[in-house]
C-alpha positions as CSV (number, residue, x, y, z in Angstrom):
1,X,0.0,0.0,0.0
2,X,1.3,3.5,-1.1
3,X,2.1,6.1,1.5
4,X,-1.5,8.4,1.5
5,X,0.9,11.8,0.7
6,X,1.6,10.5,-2.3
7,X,-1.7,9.5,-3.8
8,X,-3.1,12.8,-2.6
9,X,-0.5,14.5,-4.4
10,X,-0.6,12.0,-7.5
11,X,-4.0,12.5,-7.7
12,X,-4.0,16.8,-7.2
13,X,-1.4,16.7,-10.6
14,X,-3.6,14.4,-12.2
15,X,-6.8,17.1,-10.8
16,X,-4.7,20.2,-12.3
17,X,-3.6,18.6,-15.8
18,X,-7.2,17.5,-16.3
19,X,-8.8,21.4,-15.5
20,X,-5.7,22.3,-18.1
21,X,-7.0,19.7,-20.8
22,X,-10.9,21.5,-19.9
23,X,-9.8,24.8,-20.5
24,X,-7.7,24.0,-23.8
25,X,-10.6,22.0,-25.0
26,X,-13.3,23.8,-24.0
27,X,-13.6,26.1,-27.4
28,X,-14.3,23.4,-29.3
29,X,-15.4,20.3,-27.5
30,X,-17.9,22.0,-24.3
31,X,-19.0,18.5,-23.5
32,X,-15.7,17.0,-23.8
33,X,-14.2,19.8,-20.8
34,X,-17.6,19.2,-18.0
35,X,-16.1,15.7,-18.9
36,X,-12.9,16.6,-17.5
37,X,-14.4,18.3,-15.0
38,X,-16.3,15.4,-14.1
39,X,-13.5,12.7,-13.6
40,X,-11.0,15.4,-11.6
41,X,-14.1,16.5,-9.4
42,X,-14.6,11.9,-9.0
43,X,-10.6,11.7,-8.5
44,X,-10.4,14.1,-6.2
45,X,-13.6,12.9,-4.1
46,X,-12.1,9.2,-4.5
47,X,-9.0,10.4,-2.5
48,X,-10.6,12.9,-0.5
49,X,-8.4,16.2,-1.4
50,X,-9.5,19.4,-1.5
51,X,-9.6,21.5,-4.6
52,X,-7.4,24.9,-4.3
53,X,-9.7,27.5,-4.4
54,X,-8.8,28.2,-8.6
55,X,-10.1,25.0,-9.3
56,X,-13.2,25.5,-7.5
57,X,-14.1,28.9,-9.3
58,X,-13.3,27.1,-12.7
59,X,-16.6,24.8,-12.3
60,X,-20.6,25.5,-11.7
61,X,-21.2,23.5,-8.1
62,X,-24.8,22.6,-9.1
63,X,-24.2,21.5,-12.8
64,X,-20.9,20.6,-13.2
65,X,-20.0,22.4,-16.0
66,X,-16.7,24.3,-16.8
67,X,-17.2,27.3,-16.8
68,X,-15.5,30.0,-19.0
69,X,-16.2,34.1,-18.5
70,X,-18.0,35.4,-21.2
71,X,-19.2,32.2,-23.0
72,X,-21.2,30.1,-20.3
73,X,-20.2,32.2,-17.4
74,X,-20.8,35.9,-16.2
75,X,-18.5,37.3,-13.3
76,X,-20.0,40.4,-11.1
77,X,-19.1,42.1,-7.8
78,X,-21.5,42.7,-5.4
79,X,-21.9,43.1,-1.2
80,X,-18.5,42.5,-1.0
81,X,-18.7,39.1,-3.0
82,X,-17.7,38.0,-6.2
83,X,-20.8,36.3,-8.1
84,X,-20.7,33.9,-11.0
85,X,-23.7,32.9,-12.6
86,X,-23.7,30.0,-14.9
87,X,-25.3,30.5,-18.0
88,X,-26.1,26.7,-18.5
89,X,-28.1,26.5,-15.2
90,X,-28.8,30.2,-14.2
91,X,-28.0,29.3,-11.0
92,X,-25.8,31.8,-8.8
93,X,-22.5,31.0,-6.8
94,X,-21.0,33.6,-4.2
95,X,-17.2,33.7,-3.2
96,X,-16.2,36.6,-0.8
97,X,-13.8,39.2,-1.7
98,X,-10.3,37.7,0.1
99,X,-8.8,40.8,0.0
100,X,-11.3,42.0,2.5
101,X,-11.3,38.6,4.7
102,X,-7.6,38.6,5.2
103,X,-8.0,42.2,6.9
104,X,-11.0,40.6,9.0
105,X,-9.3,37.7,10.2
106,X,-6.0,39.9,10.6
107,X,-8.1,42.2,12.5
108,X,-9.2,39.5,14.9
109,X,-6.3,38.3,15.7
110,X,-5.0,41.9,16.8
111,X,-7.7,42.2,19.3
């Protein structure tokens, strides 16, 4: 049996090259790159790894699909949030500005 680092970290290069493959194929093939999408998201739940938070912006979280801004993707600020909405599914997804929750938690720690 393999040491559990390096399946995690077998399995994060395997999770990065196939976001890379989405995004190179995604002008031509849309299906082929939520395919990708599909097996890194299954690879990555398979060996329990979290996604860095690059990957996690790059995919809708209730259809699955790659998303790309200005084709299937629109990108807006608002409330101190960062809004995608996914043009295949119209639903929303919120991120917080981290800018503004660095100083927050910096802030905390001060006091």
């Amino acid at each position: 049996m393999r040491n559990k680092k390096i399946i995690k970290r077998e399995a994060k290069k395997k999770v990065e090259e196939l976001f890379f493959h989405a995004e190179s194929v995604f002008s031509s093939d849309k299906t082929l790159a939520n395919r990708y999408v599909n097996i890194a998201r299954k690879i990555a739940m398979k060996v329990n790894l979290r996604l860095p938070s690059k990957l996690k912006r790059k995919f809708c979280k209730h259809c699955y699909s790659f998303l790309m801004p200005g084709f299937n993707c629109r990108i807006r600020t608002r409330d101190n949030k960062v809004v995608y909405y996914c043009l295949e599914c119209k639903k929303f997804m919120r991120f917080p500005f981290l800018r503004e929750k660095k100083l927050r938690k910096s802030s905390k720690l001060n006091t």
